[in-house]
CHARMM-style PDB file with segment names, atoms N, HN, CA, C and O in Angstrom:
ATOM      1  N   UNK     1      59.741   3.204  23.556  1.00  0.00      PROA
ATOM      2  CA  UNK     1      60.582   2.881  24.687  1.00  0.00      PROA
ATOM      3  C   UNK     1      62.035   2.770  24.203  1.00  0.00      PROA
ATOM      4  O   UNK     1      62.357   2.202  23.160  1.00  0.00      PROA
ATOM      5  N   UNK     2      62.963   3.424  25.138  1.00  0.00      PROA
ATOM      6  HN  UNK     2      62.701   3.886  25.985  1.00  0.00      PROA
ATOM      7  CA  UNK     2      63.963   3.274  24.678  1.00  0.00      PROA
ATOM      8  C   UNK     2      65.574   2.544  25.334  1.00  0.00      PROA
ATOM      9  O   UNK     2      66.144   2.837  26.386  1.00  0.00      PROA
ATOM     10  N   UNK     3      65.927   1.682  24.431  1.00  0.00      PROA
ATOM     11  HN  UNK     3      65.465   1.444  23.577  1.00  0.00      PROA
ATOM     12  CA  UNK     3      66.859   0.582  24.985  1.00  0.00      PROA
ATOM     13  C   UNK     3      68.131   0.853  25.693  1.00  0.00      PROA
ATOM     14  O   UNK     3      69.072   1.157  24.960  1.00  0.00      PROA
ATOM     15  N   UNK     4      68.405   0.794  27.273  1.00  0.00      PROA
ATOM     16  HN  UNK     4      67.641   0.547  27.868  1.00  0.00      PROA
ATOM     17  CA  UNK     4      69.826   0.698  27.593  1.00  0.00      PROA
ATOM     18  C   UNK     4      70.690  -0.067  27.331  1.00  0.00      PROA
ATOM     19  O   UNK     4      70.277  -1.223  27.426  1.00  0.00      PROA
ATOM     20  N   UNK     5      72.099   0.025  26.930  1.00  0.00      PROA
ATOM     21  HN  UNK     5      72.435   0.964  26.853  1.00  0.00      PROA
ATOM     22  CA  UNK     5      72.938  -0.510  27.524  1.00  0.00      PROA
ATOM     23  C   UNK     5      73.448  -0.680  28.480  1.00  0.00      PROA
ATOM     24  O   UNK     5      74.554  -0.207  28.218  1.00  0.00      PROA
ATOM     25  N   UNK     6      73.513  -1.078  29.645  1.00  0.00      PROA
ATOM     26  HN  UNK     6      72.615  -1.462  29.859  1.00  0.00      PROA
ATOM     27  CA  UNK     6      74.267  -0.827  30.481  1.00  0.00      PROA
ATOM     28  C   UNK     6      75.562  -1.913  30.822  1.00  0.00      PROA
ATOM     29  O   UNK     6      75.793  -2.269  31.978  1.00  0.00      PROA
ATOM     30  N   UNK     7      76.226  -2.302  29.854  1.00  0.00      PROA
ATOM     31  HN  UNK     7      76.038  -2.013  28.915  1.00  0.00      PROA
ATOM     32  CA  UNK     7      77.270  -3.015  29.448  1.00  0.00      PROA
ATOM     33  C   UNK     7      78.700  -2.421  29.207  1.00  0.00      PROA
ATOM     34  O   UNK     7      79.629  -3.170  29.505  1.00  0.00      PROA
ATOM     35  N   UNK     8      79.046  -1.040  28.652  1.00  0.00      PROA
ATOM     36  HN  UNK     8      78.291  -0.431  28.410  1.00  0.00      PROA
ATOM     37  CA  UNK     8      79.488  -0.238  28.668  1.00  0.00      PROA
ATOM     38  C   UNK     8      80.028   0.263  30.364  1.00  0.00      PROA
ATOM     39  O   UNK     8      81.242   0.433  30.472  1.00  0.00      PROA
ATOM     40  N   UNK     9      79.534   0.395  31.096  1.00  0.00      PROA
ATOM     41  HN  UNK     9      78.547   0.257  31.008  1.00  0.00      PROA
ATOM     42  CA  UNK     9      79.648   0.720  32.532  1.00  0.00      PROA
ATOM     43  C   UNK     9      80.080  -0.520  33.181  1.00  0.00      PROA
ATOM     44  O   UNK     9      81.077  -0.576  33.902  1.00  0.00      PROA
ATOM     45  N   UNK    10      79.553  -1.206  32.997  1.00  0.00      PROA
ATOM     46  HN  UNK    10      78.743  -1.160  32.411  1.00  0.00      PROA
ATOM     47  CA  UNK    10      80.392  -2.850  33.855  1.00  0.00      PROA
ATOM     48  C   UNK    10      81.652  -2.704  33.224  1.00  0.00      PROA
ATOM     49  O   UNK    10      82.658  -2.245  33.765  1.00  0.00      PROA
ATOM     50  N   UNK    11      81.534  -3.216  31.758  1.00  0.00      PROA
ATOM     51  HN  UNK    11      80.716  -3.589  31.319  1.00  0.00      PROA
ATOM     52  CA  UNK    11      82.847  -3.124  31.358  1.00  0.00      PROA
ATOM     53  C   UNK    11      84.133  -2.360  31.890  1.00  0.00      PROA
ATOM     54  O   UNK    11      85.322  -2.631  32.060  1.00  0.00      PROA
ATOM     55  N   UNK    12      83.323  -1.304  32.060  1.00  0.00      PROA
ATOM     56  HN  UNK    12      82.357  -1.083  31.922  1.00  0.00      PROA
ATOM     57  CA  UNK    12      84.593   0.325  32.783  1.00  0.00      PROA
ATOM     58  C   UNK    12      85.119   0.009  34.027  1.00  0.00      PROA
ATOM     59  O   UNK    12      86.308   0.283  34.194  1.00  0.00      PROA
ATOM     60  N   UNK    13      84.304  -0.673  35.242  1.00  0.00      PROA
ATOM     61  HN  UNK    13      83.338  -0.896  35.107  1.00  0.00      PROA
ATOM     62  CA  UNK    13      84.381  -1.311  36.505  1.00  0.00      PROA
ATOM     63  C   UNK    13      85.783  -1.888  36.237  1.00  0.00      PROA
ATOM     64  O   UNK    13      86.808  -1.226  36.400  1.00  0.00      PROA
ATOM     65  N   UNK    14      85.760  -3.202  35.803  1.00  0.00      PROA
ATOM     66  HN  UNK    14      84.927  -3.739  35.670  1.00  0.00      PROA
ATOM     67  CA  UNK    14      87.147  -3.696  36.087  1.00  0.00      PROA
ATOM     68  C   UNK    14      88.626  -2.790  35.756  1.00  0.00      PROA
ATOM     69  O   UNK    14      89.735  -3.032  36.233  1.00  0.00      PROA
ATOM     70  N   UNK    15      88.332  -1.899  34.981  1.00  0.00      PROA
ATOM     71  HN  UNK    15      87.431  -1.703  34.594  1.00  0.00      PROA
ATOM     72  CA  UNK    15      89.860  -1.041  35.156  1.00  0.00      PROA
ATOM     73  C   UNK    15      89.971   0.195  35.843  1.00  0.00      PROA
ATOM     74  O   UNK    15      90.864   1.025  36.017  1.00  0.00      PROA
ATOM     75  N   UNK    16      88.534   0.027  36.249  1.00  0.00      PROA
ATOM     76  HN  UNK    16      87.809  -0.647  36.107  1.00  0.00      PROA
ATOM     77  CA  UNK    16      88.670   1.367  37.481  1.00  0.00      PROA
ATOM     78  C   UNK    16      89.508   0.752  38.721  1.00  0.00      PROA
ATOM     79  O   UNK    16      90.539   1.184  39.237  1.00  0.00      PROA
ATOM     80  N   UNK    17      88.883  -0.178  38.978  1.00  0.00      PROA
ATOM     81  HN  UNK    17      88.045  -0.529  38.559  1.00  0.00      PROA
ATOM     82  CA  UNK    17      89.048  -1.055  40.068  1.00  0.00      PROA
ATOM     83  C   UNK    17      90.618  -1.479  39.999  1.00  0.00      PROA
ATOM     84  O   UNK    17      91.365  -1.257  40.952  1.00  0.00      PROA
ATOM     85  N   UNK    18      91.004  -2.021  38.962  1.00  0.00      PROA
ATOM     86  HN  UNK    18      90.398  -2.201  38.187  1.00  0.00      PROA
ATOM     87  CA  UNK    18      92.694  -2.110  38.838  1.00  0.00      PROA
ATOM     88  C   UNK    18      93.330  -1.361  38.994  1.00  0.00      PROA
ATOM     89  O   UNK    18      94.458  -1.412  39.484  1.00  0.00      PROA
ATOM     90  N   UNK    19      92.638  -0.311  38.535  1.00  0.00      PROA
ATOM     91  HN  UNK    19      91.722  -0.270  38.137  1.00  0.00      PROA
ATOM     92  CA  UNK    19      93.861   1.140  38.740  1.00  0.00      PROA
ATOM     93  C   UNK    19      93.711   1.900  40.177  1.00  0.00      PROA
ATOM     94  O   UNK    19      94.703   2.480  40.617  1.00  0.00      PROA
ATOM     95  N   UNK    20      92.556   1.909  40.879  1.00  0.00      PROA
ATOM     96  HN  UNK    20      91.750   1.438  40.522  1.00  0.00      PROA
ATOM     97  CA  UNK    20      92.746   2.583  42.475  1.00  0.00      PROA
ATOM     98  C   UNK    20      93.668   0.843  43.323  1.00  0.00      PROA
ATOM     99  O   UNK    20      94.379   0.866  44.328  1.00  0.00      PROA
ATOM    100  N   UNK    21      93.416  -0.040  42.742  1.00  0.00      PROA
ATOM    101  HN  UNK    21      92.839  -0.059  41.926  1.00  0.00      PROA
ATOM    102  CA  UNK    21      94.074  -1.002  43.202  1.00  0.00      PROA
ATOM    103  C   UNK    21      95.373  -0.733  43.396  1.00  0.00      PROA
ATOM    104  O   UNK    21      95.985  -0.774  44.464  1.00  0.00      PROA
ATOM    105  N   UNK    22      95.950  -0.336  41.864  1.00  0.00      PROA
ATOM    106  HN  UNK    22      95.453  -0.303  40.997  1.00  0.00      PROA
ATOM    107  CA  UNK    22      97.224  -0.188  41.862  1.00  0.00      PROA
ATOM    108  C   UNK    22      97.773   1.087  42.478  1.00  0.00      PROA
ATOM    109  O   UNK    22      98.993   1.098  42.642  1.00  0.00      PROA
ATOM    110  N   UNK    23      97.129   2.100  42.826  1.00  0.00      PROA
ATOM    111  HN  UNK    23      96.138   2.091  42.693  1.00  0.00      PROA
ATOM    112  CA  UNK    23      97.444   3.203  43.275  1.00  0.00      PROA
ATOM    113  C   UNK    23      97.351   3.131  44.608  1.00  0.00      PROA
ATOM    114  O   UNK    23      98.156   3.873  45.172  1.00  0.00      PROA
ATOM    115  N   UNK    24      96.351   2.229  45.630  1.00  0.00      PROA
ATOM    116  HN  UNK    24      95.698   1.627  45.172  1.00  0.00      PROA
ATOM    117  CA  UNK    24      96.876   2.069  46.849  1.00  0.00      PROA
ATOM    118  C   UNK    24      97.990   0.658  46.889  1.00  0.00      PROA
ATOM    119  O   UNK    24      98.184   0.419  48.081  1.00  0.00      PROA
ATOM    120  N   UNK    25      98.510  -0.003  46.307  1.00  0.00      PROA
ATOM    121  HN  UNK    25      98.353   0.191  45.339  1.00  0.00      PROA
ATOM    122  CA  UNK    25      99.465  -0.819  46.303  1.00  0.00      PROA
ATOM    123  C   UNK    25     100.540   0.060  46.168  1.00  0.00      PROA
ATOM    124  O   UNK    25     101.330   0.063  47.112  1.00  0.00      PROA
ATOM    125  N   UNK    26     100.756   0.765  45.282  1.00  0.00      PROA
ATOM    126  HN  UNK    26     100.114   0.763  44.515  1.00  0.00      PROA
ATOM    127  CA  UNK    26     102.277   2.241  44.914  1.00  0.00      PROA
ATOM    128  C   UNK    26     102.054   2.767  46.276  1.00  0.00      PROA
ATOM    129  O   UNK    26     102.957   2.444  47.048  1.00  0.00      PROA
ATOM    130  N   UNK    27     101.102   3.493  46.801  1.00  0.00      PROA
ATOM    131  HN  UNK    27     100.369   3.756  46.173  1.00  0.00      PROA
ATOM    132  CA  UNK    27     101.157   4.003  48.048  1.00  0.00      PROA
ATOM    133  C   UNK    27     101.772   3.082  49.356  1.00  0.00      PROA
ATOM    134  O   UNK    27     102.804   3.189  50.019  1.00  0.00      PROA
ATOM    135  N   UNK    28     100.922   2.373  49.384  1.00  0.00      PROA
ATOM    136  HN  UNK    28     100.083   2.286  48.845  1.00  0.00      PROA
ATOM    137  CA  UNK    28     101.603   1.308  50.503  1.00  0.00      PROA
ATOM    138  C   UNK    28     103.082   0.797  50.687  1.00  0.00      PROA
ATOM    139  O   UNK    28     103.728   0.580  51.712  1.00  0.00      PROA
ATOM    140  N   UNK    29     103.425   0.670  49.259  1.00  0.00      PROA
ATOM    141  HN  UNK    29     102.900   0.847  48.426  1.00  0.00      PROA
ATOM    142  CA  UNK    29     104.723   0.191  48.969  1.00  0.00      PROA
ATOM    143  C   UNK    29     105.793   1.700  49.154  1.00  0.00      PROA
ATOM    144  O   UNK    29     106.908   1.474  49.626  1.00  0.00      PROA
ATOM    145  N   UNK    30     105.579   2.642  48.924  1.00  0.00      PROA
ATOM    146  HN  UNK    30     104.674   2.825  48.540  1.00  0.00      PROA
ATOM    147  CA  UNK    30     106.276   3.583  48.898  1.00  0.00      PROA
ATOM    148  C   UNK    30     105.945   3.635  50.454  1.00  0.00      PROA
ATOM    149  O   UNK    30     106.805   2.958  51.018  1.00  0.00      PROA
ATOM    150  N   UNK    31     105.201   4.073  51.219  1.00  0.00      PROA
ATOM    151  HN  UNK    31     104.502   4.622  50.761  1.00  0.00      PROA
ATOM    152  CA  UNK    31     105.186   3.892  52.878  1.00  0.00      PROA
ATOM    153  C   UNK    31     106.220   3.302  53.017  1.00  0.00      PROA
ATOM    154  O   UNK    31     107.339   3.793  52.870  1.00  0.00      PROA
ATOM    155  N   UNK    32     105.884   1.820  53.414  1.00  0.00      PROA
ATOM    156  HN  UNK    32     104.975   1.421  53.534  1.00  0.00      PROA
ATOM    157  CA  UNK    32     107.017   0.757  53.713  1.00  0.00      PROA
ATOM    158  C   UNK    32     107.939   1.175  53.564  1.00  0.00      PROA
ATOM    159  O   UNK    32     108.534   1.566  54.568  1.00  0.00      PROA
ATOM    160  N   UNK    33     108.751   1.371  51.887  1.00  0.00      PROA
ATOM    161  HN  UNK    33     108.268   1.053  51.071  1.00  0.00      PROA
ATOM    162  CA  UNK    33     110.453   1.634  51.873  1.00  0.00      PROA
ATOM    163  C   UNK    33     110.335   2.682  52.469  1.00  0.00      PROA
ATOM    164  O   UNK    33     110.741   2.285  53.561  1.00  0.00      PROA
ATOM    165  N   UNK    34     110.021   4.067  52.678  1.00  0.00      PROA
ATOM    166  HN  UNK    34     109.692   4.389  51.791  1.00  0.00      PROA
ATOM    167  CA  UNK    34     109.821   5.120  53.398  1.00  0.00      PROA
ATOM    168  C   UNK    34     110.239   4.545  55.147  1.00  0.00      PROA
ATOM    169  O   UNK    34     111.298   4.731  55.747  1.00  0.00      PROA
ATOM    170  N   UNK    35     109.116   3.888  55.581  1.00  0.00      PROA
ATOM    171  HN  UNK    35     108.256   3.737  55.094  1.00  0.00      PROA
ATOM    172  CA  UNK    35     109.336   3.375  56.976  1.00  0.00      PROA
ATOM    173  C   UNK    35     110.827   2.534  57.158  1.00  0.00      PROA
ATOM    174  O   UNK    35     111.415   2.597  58.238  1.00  0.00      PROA
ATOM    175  N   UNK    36     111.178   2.035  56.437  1.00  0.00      PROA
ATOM    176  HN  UNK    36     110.700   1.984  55.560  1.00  0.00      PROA
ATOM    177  CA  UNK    36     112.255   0.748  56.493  1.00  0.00      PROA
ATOM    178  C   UNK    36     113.461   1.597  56.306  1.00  0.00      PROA
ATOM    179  O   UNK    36     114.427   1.080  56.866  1.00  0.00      PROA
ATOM    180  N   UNK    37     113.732   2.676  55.738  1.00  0.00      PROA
ATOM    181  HN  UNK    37     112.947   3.096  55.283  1.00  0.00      PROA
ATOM    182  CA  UNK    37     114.429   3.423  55.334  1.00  0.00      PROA
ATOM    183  C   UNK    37     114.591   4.451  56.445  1.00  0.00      PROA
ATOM    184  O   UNK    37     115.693   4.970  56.626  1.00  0.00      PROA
ATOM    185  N   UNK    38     113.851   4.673  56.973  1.00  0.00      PROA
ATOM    186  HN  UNK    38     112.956   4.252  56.826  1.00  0.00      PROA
ATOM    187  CA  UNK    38     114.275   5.879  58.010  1.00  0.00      PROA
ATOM    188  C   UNK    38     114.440   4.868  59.568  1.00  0.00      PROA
ATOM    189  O   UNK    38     114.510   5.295  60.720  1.00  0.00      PROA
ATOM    190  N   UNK    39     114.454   4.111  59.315  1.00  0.00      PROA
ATOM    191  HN  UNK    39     114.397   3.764  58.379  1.00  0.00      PROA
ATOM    192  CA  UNK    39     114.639   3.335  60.893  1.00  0.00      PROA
ATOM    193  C   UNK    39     116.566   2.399  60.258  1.00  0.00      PROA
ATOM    194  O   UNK    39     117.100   1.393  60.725  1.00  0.00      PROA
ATOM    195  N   UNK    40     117.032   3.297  59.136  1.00  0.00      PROA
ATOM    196  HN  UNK    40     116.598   4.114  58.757  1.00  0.00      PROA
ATOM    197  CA  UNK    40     118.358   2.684  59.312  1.00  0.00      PROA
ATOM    198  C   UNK    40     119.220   3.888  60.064  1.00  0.00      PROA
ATOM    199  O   UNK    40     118.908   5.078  60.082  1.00  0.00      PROA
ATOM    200  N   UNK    41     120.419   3.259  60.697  1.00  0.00      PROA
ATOM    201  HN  UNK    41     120.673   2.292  60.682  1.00  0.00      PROA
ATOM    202  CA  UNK    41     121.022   4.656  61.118  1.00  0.00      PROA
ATOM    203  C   UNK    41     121.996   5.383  59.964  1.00  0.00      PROA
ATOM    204  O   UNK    41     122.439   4.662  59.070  1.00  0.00      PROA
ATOM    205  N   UNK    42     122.352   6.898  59.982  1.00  0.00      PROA
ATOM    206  HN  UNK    42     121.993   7.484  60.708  1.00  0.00      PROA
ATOM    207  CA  UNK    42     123.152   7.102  59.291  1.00  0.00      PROA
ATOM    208  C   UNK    42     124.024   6.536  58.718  1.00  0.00      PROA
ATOM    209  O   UNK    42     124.282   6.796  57.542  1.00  0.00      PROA
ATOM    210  N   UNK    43     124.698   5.607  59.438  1.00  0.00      PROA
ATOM    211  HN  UNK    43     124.488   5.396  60.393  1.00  0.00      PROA
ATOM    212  CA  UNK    43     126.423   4.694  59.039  1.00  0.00      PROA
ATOM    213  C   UNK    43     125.588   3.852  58.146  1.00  0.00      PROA
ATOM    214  O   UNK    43     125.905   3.821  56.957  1.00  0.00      PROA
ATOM    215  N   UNK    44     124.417   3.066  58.611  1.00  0.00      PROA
ATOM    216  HN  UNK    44     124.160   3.092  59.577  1.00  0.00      PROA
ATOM    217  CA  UNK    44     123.668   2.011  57.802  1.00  0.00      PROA
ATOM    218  C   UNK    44     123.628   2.833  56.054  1.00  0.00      PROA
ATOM    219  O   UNK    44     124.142   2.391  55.026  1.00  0.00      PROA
ATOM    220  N   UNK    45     122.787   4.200  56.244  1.00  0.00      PROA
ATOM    221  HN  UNK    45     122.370   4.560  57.079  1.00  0.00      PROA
ATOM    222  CA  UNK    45     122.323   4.736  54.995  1.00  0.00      PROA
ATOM    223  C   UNK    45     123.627   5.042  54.496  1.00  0.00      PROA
ATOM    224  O   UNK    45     123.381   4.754  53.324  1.00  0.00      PROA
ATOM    225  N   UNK    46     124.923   5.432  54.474  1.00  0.00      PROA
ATOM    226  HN  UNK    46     125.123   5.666  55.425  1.00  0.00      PROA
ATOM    227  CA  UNK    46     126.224   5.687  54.219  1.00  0.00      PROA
ATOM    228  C   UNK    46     126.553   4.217  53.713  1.00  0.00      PROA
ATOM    229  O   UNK    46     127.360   4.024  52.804  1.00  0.00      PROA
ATOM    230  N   UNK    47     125.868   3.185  54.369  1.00  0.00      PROA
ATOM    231  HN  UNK    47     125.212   3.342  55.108  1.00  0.00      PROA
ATOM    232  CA  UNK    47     127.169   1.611  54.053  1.00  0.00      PROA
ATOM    233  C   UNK    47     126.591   1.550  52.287  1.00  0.00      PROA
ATOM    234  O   UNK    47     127.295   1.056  51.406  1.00  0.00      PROA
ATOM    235  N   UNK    48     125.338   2.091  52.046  1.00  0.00      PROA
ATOM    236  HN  UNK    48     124.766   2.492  52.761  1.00  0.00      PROA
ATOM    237  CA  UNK    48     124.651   1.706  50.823  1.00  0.00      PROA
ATOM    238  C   UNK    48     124.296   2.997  49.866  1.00  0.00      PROA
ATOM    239  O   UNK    48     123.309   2.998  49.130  1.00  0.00      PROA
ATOM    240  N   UNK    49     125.408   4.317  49.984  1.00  0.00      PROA
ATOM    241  HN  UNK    49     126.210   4.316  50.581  1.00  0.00      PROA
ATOM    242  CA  UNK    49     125.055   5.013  49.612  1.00  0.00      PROA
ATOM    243  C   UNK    49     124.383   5.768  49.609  1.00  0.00      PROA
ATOM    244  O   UNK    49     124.280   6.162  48.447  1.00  0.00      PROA
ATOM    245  N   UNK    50     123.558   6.489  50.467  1.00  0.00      PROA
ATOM    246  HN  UNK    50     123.642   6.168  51.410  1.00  0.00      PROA
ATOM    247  CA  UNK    50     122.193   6.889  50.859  1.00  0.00      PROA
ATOM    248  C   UNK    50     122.637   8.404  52.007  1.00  0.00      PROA
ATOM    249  O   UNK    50     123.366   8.149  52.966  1.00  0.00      PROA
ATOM    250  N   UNK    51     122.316   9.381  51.877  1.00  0.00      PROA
ATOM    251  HN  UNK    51     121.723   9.588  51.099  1.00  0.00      PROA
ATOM    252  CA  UNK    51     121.919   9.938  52.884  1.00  0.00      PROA
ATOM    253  C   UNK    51     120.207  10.124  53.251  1.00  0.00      PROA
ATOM    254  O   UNK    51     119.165   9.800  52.682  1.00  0.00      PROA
ATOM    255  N   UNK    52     120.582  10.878  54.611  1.00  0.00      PROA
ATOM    256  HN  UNK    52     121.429  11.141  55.074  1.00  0.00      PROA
ATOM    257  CA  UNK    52     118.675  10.838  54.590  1.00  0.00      PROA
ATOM    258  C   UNK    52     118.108  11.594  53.928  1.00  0.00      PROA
ATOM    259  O   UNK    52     116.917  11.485  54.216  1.00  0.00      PROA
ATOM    260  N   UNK    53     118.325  12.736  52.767  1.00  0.00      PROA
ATOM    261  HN  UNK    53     119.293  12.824  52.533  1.00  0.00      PROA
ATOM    262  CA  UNK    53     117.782  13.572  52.461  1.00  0.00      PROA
ATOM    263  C   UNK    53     117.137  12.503  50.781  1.00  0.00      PROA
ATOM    264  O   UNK    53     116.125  12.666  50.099  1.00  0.00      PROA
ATOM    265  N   UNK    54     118.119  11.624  50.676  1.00  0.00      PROA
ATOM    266  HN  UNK    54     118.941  11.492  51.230  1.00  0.00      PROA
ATOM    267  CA  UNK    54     117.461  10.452  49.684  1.00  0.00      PROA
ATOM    268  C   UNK    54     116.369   9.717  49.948  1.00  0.00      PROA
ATOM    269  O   UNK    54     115.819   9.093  49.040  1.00  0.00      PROA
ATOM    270  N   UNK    55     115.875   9.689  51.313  1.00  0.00      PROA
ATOM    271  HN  UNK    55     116.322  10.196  52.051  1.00  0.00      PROA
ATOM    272  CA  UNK    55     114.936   8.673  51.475  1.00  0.00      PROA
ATOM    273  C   UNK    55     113.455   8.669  50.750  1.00  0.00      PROA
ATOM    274  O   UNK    55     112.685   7.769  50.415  1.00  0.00      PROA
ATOM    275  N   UNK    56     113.432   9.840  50.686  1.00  0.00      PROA
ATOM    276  HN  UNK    56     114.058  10.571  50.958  1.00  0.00      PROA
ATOM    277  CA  UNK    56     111.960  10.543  50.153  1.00  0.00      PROA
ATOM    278  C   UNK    56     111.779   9.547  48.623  1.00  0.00      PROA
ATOM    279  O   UNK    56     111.130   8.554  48.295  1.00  0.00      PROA
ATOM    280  N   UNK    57     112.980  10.683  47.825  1.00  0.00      PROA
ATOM    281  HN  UNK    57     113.507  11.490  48.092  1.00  0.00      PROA
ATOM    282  CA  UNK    57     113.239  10.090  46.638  1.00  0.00      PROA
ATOM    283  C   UNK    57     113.085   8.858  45.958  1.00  0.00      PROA
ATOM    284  O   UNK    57     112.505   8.603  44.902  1.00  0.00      PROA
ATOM    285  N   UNK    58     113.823   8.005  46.898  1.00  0.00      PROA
ATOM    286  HN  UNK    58     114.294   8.212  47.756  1.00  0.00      PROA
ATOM    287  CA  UNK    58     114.208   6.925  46.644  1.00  0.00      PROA
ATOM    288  C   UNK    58     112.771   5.545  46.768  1.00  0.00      PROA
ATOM    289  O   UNK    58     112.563   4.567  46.050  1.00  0.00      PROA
ATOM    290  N   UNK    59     112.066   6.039  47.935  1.00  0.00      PROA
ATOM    291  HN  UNK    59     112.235   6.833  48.518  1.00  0.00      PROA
ATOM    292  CA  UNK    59     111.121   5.444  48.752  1.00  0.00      PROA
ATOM    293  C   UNK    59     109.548   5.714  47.219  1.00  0.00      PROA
ATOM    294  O   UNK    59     108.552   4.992  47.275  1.00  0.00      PROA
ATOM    295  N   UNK    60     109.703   6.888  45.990  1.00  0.00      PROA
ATOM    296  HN  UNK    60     110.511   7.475  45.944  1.00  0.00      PROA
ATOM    297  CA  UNK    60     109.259   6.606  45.570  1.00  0.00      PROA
ATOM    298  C   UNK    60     109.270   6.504  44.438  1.00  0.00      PROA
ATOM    299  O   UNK    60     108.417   6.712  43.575  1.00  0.00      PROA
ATOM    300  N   UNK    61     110.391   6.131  44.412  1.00  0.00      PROA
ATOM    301  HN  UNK    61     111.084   5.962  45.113  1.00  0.00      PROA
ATOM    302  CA  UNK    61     111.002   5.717  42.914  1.00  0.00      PROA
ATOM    303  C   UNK    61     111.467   6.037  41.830  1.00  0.00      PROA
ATOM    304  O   UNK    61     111.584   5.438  40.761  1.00  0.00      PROA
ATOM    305  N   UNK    62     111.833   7.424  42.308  1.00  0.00      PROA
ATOM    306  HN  UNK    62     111.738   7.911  43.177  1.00  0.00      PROA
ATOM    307  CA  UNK    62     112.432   8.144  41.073  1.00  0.00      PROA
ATOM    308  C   UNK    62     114.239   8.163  41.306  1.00  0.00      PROA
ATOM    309  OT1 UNK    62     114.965   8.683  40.458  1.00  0.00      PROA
TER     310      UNK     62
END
């Protein structure tokens, strides 16, 4: 008979789990500034430097 581990696989769980965590948190967060960002008006995106063709960019962080 031969012995599993199956300790190896739990172990793997918690940083799977952190990392789609963190990848819908980056998503969400990039939404938001995305949303918050296109509901300023031009003069607004001008008072802070910004045109709209930045929003993309900017919304995800590069």
């Amino acid at each position: 008979m031969t012995a599993i581990d199956s300790r190896a696989h739990v172990a793997a769980a918690p940083g799977m789990f952190s990392r789609v965590s963190a990848t819908l948190n980056n998503w969400y967060n990039t939404r938001v500034t995305r949303r918050e960002l296109s509901r300023l008006s031009d003069r607004e995106l001008d008072d802070i430097g910004l045109v709209r063709g930045d929003i993309d960019r900017i919304a995800r962080g590069l």
